[in-house]
BATITI-487318 format. One line per field, with one value per residue: residue number from 1; x, y, z of N, C-alpha, C in turn; residue in one letter. Coordinates in nm, 3 decimals, decimal comma, always signed. Layout:
N
nr: c(NUM  ...)
n_u: c(X  ...)
n_v: c(Y  ...)
n_w: c(Z  ...)
ca_u: c(X  ...)
ca_v: c(Y  ...)
ca_w: c(Z  ...)
c_u: c(X  ...)
c_v: c(Y  ...)
c_w: c(Z  ...)
rest: c(A  ...)
//
This chain:
129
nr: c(1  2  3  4  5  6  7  8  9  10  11  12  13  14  15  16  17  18  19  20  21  22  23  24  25  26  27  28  29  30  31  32  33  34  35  36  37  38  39  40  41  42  43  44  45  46  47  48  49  50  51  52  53  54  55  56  57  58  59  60  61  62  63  64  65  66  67  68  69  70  71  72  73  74  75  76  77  78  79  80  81  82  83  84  85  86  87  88  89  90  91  92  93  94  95  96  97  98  99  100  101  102  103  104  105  106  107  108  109  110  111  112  113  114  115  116  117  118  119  120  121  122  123  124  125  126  127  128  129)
n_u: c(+0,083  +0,209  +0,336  +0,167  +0,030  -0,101  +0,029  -0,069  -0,243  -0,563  -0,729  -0,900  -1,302  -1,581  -1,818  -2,147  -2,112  -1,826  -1,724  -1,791  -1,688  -1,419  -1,375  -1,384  -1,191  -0,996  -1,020  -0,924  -0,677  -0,533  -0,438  -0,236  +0,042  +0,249  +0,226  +0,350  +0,194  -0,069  -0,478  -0,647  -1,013  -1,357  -1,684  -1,956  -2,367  -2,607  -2,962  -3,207  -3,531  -3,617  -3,814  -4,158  -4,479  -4,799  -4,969  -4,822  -4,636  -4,349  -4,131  -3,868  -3,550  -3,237  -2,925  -2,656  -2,313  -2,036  -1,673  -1,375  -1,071  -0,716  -0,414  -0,140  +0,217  +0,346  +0,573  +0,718  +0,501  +0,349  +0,191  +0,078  -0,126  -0,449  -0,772  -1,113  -1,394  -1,691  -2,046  -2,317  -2,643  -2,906  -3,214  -3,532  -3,877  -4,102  -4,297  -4,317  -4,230  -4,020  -3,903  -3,828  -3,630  -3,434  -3,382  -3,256  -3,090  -2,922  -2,814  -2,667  -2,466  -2,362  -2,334  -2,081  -1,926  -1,846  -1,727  -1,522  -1,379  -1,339  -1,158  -0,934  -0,897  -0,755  -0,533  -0,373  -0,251  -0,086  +0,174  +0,421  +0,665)
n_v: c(-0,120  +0,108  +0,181  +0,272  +0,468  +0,833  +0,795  +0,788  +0,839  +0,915  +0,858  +1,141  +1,134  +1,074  +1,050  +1,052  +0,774  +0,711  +0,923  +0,891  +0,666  +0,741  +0,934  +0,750  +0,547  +0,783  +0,870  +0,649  +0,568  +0,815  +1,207  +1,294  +1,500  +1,428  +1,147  +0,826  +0,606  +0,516  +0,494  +0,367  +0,357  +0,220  +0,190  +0,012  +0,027  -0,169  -0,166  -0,388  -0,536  -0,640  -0,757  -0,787  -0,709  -0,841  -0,683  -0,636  -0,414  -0,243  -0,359  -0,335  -0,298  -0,381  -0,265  -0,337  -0,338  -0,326  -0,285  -0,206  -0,222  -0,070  -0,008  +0,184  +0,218  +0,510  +0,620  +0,393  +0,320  +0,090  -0,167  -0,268  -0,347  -0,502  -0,573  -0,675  -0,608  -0,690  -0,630  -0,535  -0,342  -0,265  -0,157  -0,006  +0,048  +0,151  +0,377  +0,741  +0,931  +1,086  +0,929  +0,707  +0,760  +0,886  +0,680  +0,493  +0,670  +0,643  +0,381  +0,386  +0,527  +0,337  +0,139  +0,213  +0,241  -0,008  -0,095  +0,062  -0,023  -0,308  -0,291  -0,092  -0,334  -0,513  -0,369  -0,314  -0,579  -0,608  -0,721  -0,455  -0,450)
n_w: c(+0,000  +0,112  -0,144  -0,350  -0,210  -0,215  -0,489  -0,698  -0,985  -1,051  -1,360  -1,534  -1,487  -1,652  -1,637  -1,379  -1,228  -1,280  -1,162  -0,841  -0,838  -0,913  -0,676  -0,468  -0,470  -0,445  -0,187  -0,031  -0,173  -0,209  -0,269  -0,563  -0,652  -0,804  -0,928  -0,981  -1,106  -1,313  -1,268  -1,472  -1,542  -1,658  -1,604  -1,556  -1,520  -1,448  -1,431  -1,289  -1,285  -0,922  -0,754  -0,808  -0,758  -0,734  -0,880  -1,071  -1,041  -1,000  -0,656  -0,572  -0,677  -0,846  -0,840  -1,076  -1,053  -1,280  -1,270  -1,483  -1,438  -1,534  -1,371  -1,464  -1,543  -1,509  -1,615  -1,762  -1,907  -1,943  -1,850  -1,516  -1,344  -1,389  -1,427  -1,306  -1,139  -0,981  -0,838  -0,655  -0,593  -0,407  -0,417  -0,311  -0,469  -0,363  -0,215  -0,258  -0,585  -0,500  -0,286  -0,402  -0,602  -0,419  -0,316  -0,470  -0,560  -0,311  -0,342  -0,629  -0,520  -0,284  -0,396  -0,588  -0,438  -0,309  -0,530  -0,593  -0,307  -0,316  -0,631  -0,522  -0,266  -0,444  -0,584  -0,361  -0,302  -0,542  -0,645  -0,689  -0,787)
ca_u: c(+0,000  +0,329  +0,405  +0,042  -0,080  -0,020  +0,169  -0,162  -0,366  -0,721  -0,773  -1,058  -1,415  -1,625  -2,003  -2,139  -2,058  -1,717  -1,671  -1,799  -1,572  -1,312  -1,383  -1,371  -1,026  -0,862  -1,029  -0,783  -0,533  -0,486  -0,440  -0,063  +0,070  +0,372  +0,216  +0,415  +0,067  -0,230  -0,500  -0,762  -1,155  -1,497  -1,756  -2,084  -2,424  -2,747  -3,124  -3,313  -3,642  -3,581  -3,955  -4,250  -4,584  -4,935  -5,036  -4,710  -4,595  -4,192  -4,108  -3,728  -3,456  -3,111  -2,832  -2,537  -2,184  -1,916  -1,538  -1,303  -0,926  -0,540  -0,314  -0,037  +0,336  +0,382  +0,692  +0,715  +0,373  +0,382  +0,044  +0,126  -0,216  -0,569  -0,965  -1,225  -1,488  -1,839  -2,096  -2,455  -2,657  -3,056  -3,301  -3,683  -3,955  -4,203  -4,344  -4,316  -4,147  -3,939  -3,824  -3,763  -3,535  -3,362  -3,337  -3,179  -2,914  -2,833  -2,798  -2,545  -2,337  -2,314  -2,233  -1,924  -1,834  -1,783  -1,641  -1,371  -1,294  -1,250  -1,070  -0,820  -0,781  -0,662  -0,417  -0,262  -0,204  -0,024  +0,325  +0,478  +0,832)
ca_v: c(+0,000  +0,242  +0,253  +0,326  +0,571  +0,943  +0,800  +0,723  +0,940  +0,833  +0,946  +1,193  +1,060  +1,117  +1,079  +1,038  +0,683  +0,736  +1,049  +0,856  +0,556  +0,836  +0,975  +0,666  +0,526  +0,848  +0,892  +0,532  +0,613  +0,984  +1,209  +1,284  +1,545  +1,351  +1,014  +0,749  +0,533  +0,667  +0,431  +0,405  +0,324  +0,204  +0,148  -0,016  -0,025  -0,190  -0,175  -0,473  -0,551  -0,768  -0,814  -0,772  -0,756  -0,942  -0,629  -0,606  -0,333  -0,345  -0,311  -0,352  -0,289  -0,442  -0,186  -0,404  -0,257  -0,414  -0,180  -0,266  -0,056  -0,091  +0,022  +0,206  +0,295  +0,648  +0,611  +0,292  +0,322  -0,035  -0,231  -0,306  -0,510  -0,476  -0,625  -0,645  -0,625  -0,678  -0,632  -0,538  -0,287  -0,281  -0,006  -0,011  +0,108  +0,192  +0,521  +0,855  +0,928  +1,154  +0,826  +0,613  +0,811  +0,878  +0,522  +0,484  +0,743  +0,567  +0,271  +0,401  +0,552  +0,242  +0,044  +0,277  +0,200  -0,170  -0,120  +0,103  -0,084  -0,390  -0,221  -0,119  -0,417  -0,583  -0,322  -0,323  -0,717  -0,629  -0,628  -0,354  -0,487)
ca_w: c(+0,000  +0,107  -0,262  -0,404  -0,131  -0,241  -0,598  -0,833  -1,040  -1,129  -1,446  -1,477  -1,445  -1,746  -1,568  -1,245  -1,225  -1,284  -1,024  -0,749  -0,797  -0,891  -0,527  -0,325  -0,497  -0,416  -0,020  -0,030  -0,235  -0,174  -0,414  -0,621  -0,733  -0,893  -0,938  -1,046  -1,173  -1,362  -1,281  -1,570  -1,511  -1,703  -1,472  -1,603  -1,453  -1,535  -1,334  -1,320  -1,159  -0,875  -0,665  -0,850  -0,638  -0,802  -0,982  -1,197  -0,989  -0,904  -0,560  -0,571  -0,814  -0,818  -0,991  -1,088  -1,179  -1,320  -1,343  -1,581  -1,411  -1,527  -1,316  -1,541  -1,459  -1,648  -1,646  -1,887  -2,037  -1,915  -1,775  -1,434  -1,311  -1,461  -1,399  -1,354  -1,023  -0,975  -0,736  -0,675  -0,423  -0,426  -0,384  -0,317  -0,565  -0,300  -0,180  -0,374  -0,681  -0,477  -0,215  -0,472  -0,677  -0,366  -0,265  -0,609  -0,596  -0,277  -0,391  -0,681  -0,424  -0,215  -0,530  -0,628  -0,293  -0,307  -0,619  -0,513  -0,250  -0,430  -0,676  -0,410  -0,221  -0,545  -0,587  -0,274  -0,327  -0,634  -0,690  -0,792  -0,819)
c_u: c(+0,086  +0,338  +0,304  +0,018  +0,015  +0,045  +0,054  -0,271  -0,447  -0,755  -0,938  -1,165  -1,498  -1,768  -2,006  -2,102  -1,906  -1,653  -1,719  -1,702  -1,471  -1,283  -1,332  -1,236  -0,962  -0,890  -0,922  -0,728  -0,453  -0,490  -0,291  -0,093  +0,157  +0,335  +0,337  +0,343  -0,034  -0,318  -0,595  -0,889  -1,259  -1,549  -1,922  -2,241  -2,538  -2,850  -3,167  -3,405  -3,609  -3,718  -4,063  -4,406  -4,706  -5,004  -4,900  -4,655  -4,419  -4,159  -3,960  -3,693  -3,325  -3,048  -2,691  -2,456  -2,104  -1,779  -1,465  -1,185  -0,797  -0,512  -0,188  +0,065  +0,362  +0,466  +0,758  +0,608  +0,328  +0,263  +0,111  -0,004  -0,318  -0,666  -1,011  -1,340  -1,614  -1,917  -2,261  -2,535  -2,819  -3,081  -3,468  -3,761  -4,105  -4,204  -4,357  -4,202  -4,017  -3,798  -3,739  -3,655  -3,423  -3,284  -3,241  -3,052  -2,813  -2,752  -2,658  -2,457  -2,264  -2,202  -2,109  -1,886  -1,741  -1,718  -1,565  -1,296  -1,254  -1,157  -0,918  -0,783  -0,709  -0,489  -0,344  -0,182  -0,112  +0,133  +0,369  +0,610  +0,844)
c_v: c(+0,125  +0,321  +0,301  +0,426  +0,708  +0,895  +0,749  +0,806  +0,866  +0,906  +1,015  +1,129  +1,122  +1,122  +1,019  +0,915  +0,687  +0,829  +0,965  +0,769  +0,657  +0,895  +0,867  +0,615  +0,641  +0,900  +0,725  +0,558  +0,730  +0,996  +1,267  +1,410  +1,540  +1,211  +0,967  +0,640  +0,596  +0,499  +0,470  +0,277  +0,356  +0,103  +0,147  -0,037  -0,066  -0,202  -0,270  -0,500  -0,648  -0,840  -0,625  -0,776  -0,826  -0,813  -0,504  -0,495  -0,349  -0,240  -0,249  -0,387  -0,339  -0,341  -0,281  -0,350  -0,366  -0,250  -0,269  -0,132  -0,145  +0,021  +0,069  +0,270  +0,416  +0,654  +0,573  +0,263  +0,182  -0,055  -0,304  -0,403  -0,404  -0,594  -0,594  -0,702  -0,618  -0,671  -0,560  -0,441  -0,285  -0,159  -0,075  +0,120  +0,149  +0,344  +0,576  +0,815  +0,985  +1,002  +0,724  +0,666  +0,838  +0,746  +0,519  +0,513  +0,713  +0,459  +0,299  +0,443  +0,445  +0,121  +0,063  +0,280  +0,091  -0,199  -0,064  +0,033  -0,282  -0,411  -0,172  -0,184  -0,493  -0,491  -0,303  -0,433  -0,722  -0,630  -0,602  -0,425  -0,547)
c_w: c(+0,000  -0,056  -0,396  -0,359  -0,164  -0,391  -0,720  -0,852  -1,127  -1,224  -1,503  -1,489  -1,569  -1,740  -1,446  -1,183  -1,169  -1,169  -0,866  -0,710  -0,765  -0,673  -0,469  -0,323  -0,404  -0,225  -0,026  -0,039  -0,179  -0,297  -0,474  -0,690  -0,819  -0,844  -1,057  -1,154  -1,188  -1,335  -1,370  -1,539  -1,604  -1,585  -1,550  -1,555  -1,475  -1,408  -1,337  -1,184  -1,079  -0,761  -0,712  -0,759  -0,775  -0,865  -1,070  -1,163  -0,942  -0,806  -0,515  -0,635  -0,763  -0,940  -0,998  -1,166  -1,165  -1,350  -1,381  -1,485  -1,448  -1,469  -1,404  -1,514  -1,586  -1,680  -1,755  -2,001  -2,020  -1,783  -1,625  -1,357  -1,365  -1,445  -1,378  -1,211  -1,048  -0,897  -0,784  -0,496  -0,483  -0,360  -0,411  -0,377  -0,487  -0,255  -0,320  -0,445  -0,585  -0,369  -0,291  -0,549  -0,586  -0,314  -0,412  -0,634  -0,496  -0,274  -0,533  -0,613  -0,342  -0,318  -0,600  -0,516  -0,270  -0,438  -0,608  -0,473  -0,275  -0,509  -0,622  -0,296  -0,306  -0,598  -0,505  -0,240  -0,431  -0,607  -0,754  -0,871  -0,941)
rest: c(X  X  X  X  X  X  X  X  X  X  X  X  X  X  X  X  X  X  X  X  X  X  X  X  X  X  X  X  X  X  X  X  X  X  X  X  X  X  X  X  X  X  X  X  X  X  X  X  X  X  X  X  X  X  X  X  X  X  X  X  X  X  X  X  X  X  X  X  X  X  X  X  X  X  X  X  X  X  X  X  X  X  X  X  X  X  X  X  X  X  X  X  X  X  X  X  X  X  X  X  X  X  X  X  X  X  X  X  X  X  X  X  X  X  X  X  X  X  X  X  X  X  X  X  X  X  X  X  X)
//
């Protein structure tokens, strides 16, 4: 972790997806102003219904992301580790429009959570050397 923390720039975030992971990597990481590794991130997420009630109504949604990150030494231009995480956070389709949309956006936040930190416990397993 010594030789990650403070030395890796997440390269910028291109939608909200992306800026959240972006965030949670670098509350880990830190953030560089002379990194030695750029890490690079796609972060995918899809909705699906997951409980339906008896008048076709859905109660609860499942958002599932998948990130795709390499790890790259700037130095060499040279792939130093790279994959690929997955995971899954749920949200309920009950109440108002206004609850549910919030349940929702918590639910993407939690989910660029566990993908973060996924994300960086695989890179602190890596070695650099």
């Amino acid at each position: 972790k010594r030789q990650l923390q403070n030395n890796v720039q997440v390269v910028e975030p291109n939608d909200v997806d992306a800026y959240l992971l972006t965030r949670r990597l670098e509350e880990r990481l830190g953030r560089s102003t002379t990194p030695t590794y750029s890490l690079q991130l796609s972060v995918v997420t899809q909705r699906s219904a997951l409980a339906v009630d008896t008048d076709n109504n859905i109660n609860r949604f499942n958002l599932v992301g998948i990130a795709d990150y390499s790890l790259v030494n700037q130095t060499t231009g040279q792939v130093v580790t790279s994959g690929r995480v997955n995971n899954f956070a749920g949200s309920s389709a009950s109440g108002t429009t206004v609850a549910t949309l919030a349940a929702e956006r918590d639910a993407r936040q939690r989910l660029m959570v566990l993908l973060a930190d996924q994300i960086f416990a695989r890179l602190v397993t890596t070695d650099l050397a």
